[in-house]
Structure formats: structure tokens, C-alpha cells
Phi, psi and omega in degrees: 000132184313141139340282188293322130352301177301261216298358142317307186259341138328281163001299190279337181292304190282351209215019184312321178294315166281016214198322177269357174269357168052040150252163212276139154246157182237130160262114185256159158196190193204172130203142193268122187271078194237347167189187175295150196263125171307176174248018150282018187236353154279347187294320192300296177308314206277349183278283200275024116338302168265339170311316190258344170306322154299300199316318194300290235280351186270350205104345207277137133345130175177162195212153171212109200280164175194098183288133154264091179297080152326277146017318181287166173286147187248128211242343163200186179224134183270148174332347189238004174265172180284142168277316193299347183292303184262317179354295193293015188240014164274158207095340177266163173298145195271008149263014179244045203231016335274168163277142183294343172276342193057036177234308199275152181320287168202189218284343176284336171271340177281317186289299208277341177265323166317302206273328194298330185317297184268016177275323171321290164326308209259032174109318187262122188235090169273173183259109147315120180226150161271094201332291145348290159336280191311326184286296217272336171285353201104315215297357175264359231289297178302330161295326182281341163289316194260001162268323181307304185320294182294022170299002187263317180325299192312305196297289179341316155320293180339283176305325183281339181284298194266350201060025166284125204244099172279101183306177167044226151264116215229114098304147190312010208213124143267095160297167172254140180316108178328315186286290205272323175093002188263193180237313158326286188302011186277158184234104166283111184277334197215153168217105190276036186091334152277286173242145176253167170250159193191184182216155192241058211225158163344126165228199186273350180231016160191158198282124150238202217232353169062048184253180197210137176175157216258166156186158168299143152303318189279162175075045191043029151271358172219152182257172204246157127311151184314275207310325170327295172303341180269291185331329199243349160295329180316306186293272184322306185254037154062043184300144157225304178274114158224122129305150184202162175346158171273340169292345189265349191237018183264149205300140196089332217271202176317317179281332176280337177289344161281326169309315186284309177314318183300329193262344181287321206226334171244019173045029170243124165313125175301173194274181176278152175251162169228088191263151185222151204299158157296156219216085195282160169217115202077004163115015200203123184305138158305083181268331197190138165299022186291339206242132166310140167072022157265017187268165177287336194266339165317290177304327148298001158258344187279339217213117155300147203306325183296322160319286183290356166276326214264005211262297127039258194241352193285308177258169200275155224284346173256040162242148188256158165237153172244124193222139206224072201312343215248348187248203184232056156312307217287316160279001165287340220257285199284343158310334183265340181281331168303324199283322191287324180299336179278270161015313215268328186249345151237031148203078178328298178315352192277159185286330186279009179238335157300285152321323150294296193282062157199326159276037180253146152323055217347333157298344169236005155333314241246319194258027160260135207223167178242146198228173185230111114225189196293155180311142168306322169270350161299327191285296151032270170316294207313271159009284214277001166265128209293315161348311210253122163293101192279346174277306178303338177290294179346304184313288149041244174312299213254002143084003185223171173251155189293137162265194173302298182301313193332282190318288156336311174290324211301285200277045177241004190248279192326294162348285193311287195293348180273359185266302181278349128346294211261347205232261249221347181305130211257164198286006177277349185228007161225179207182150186210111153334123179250153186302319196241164183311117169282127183307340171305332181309319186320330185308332178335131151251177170323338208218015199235321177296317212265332159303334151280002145296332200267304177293337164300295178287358157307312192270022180252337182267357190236112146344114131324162195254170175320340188274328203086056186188134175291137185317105122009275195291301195291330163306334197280301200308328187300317202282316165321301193313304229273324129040262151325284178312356201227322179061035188289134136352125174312303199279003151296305151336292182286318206271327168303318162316309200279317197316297215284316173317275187240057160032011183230175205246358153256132154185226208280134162359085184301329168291302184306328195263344130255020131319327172254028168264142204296155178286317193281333168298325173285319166001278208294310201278317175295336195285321153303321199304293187268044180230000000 
């Protein structure tokens, strides 16, 4: 059974009274728009995404909430922005904060409509809120009473769960300043039911004004601390599904000090949980958009979106995925997508075909099939031979002639690859033909001329095919014979191909890759190579 099924009917299970009275469950899920989003915080969308797409597809009444957390203080600055610019805005809320473009409302809408964009691209349309919005309507006003009131309760939790001990005098709440307006620095001591009192100091990583004063809370002067602030979405926004990172759901950790409050302090069952794995890239969990090709919208230009759900979604969410733009994620990504497209169309029944059909988009569910062309890193090569009719090579490879999807897949494959090519592709896949003898060839040694002599006299004795192009395989076996017959080294050999060709000592399958070269051109060039 697909993942997402199983936890489809767990769901239905926790939630049988409700689902049989056809009241709505809300599927939540958040993100703090604080700088551009990594593509690991899609794994977060695409899960409970698909979660409520099955809830849906069962009958069930369901909604699927997606907070852009405004709200929050803005606690550093990313790297690519001037720091000394935003330095005086840490501690604010990151919707009073400016845009970086100076065009968008302020610095949480500019981040948060990029991502919306491309959760949009891959499929998914949740109904949007504004963290901010909830606070400032009030709907936190009664979580927020009864968390002060209960603050010692609070505190208790805090140590028993997690073992966090809050010195000294602590409430549950950040007001915002009167003077400075920020938040973070606030330190709240009293709450007479009304108003809290506070002070306004330092902290280690920004400045407050040291100003001291009573203000409300309610109504967006105050903010909740995080574990807290979950605890009361559970409640406030009627949560049923939310899931979270696997570091936020490990014993002690967040999701239980939120569990426990919501259930202690705000008299609310928590939501069902899905905590799910990290989402590495280059071997190293994802944290920030500092690294090429980690933001959602790099990778959502690198991957057609049915790509990037199976990238997703193909395993179950307490598996990390690794994905390595720069390595050979990317044609292991559409080799697997091939492998399922074949699935989906001789064994229907199957969990991988249930799965092809889910990491689609629902507008394209209805039209999927199965096509015959060559592997993404062959279309890759191919792409980069300037030469070559790539639909007739295709025919080619797959030995049929293309049809309308063929085609149609074939250049939305080319796209891709001329993309991942041009951006993140490792130097094994990619090559530039050189017009004239690349000068390295002087490096050649003896036995390195006579073995590309040997290649010579192959290709002068052998016919192209009907394509203009040489048998693959019998080039690959000739490269072996001569191999052998000459008794050259492997990597002397391979790397004398590559020298005379594209000027470097790597590169592509060497039988498949002068199989498809022009003939008078390998002509000419072993005849410079080995003279």
C-alpha cells in the first residue's frame, strides 16, 4: 500500500465521528517567510497536500490551511541581503519590515509569494492566511489569557517534557514595545488580567531601548513563544492533520511540549501527527537557502513539477531524501519516473502505479501513458550534439518510430536537460566538441597515436547506418578489441579519445559517443590525432 493511503485511513479512523457528522477536517501546514525557502520545506507542503488530496478523493469533507508566518521576529539575516540595512529591523515582526525589492508589501510577502508560486507550479492550491492577520483579528485573544493565567502550569510542562527550566520570571507571551516596536527583546513579568508588564533589554543578538511598560497583549501586541503558539493553533485553527520536521517530533522535543499544553492548558486534542524526515542536499540537511540549487524555486526550474513530487513523495515521509543537483540525482530522478510510467501501464494495480498517478498534478492524471524514449542522460548527450536530428536518433535507440506523446515527452526532456546541463550537471555529462585539434593532443603518447590509429582504421572501413550514425554497441565492442590488441591501458586509451575531441581526459560513454559523430569529422580528427 502507497504511504499515503495507509496514513489516509489512519486519519479516517482517529476521526471517524467527525467525518461521519461531514464536518470538515483541516489539514495545516506553515511556513516563516523569513528569507528565500529551501526546497526542503516542500517535502512539508507535498505531504499534507496529498494527504488531503486522498482525504478528498474518499469523500471526506477537508480543507488544507498553509499559514505564511509573518508574525514571527525577524532573529538573523540572510546572507545575501545587506546586513547593515536590516540590522535595526531584528526583533520585528518580519511583516513590518520592508521588501527587499521595495515593491511587495513588506519583507514576509516578497519571500512568501516566491514560494507560493512554485507550491502552485507543482500542483498544490492550499487556502492561504496570514499569520499576522490571526493575531491582530483577535481569534488568539482567549489562548492567550489562558496561557498567562496558566503560566506557571506552563512552565511545569516546559521541565517535565523537555527539561527546560525557565529561570527567573517568564511568561508565556512577547508584547511588543511601546517605544522600539520589536518583540523579541521584550521580557514579560506580570499579567493583571489585562495588561502585561515588561521591560525592553538586550539580547545577544540585537538591541532593545530599555524602555519598561504595562501594554495589552491581545489583538497583535503580543506574540505567543513558539512551542506555545503551536499549541494554540491546534486549538484556534480546529486542527486535524499537521505534521512536522522529524527534529520537532523526537521525545521532549517540541511537538510534545505542544501536545501537552494544547491538551493541559487549551483543553484540545492535538492534531494527528506525520513527522517526516530531513530533506538533504549534497549530503547536509537543509536549513537556509545559502547553497546553490537549494531554494524551492532553483529546483522548481530545474524539475518538471511531476518530477519534482515524485522527488517528494516517492518515499515514505520517515525516509530522508537526498538530492544532489550537481551529481546524478537528476537522471536517477527520471530513470525512476520511467520505471513507474511502465508500472502505471502494465501492472495498474500496483503500488508504483498508484504512485505515478498521484505524483501528478490532478489536471494531468486523466492523460497518463506510457511513451518510449531514451533515458535523460542519453537525451543530455544528445541535446549537446549540435549535429544530430534527436527525434531520429531517439527512433534510433528505441528501435520504433515516435509517436505524438513520444515527442511531446522527448522535448520537454531536452528542455530539462539543457537546463540541468547548463546549471548543476557534473563535468561527466557535459562536453563541447572542439572545432580545431585541441593543443593537448601533443601530450599523446606512443601507444596512445596507435591505439587511436586502430579507431581510425575502423571508422574508414565502416558504414554509417541510415541515421548517419554508427551501431553503439559494435563501436563499444571495437574500443574494447582494440583495447586489448594494442594493450594500451583503459584510462589511456579513453582519456586519448576524449583529449583529441573535447580537449579534456573525461567524458561520455566512448563507444556510444563516437557512435554518433559525424563520420568525416572522426575522419579528419584521428588523422591530426595520430600524425
Amino acid at each position: 500500500m502507497y504511504w499515503v493511503d495507509k496514513t489516509a485511513s489512519e486519519i479516517e479512523e482517529k476521526y471517524k465521528d467527525k467525518i461521519s457528522k461531514k464536518e470538515t477536517l483541516i489539514v495545516r501546514d506553515e511556513k516563516t517567510a523569513s528569507g528565500r525557502v529551501h526546497v526542503g520545506s516542500l517535502r512539508g507542503v507535498a505531504i499534507h497536500g496529498l494527504v488531503a488530496d486522498v482525504l478528498a478523493e474518499r469523500g471526506v469533507a477537508v480543507k488544507y490551511l498553509f499559514e505564511i508566518n509573518d508574525f514571527d521576529p525577524m532573529d538573523g539575516i540572510p546572507t545575501y541581503l545587506d546586513q547593515e540595512k536590516y540590522k535595526p529591523f531584528l526583533g520585528k515582526p518580519l511583516c513590518e519590515i520592508p521588501s527587499p525589492d521595495g515593491k511587495a508589501a513588506n519583507f514576509a510577502e516578497y519571500y512568501a509569494s516566491e514560494f507560493s508560486d512554485v507550491i502552485k507550479e507543482i500542483g498544490f492550491t492550499p487556502e492561504y492566511y496570514r499569520s499576522s492577520d490571526v493575531y491582530k483579528s483577535g481569534r488568539y485573544n482567549e489562548t492567550i489569557k489562558l496561557a498567562l493565567l496558566n503560566a506557571e502550569k506552563i512552565r511545569d510542562i516546559y521541565k517535565r517534557v523537555s527539561g527546560s527550566v525557565k529561570e527567573g520570571v517568564w511568561l508565556p507571551i512577547h508584547v511588543r514595545c511601546e517605544k522600539c516596536g520589536k518583540i523579541s527583546t521584550t521580557l514579560a513579568t506580570e499579567f493583571d488580567g489585562e495588561k502585561v508588564t515588561y521591560t525592553c533589554r538586550d539580547l545577544d543578538w540585537t538591541t532593545g531601548c530599555g524602555h519598561a511598560g504595562a501594554t495589552s497583549p491581545f489583538d497583535g501586541n503580543g506574540k505567543f513563544p513558539w512551542k506555545v503558539e503551536w499549541a494554540a493553533k491546534f486549538s484556534v485553527m480546529d486542527v486535524s492533520v499537521e505534521g512536522g520536521g522529524k527534529d520537532h517530533s523526537t521525545k521532549g522535543g517540541s511537538r510534545d511540549v505542544a501536545e501537552a499544553i494544547s491538551r493541559e492548558v487549551f483543553n484540545h486534542e492535538p492534531s494527528f501527527n506525520i513527522p517526516y524526515e530531513f530533506f538533504n542536499v549534497g549530503g547536509k540537511k537543509m536549513s537556509s537557502s545559502k547553497g546553490k540549487g537549494s531554494s524551492s524555486r532553483e529546483v522548481a526550474d530545474l524539475l518538471p513539477p511531476e518530477m519534482l513530487r515524485l522527488l517528494l513523495l516517492q518515499k515514505e515521509p520517515q525516509r530522508t531524501i537526498e538530492f544532489v543537483p550537481d551529481g546524478d540525482t537528476v537522471p536517477i530522478l527520471f530513470d525512476a519516473y520511467d520505471k513507474f510510467a511502465h508500472e502505471f501501464v502494465t501492472a495498474p494495480d500496483s503500488d508504483y502505479a498508484r504512485m505515478f498517478k498521484l505524483i501528478h498534478p490532478e489536471n494531468m492524471r486523466n492523460s497518463l501513458g506510457e511513451y518510449h524514449i531514451p533515458r535523460f542522460s542519453q537525451v543530455a548527450f544528445l541535446s549537446q550534439m549540435q549535429h544530430l536530428d534527436i527525434e531520429k536518433e531517439a527512433e534510433h535507440l528505441t528501435g520504433q518510430p515516435l509517436t505524438d506523446i513520444d515527442k511531446k515527452e522527448l522535448a520537454r526532456r531536452i528542455k530539462y536537460a539543457g537546463i540541468w546541463i547548463k546549471t548543476y550537471a557534473p563535468e561527466d555529462y557535459k562536453f563541447e566538441i572542439q572545432e580545431t585539434l585541441p593543443e593537448m593532443v601533443k601530450e599523446l603518447s606512443d601507444i596512445q597515436k596507435k591505439a587511436l590509429a586502430e579507431v581510425l582504421a575502423y571508422v574508414e572501413k565502416t558504414e554509417p547506418g541510415a541515421e548517419g550514425t554508427f551501431d553503439g554497441q559494435a563501436m563499444h565492442t571495437e574500443l574494447h578489441a582494440i583495447k586489448e590488441r594494442t594493450a594500451i591501458e583503459p584510462r589511456e586509451f579513453f582519456e586519448a579519445i576524449y583529449m583529441c575531441i573535447l580537449a579534456r581526459k573525461s567524458g561520455p560513454k566512448a563507444g556510444w559517443f563516437l557512435s554518433v559523430m559525424d563520420k568525416n569529422f572522426l575522419l579528419k580528427r584521428l588523422k591530426e590525432a595520430t600524425t
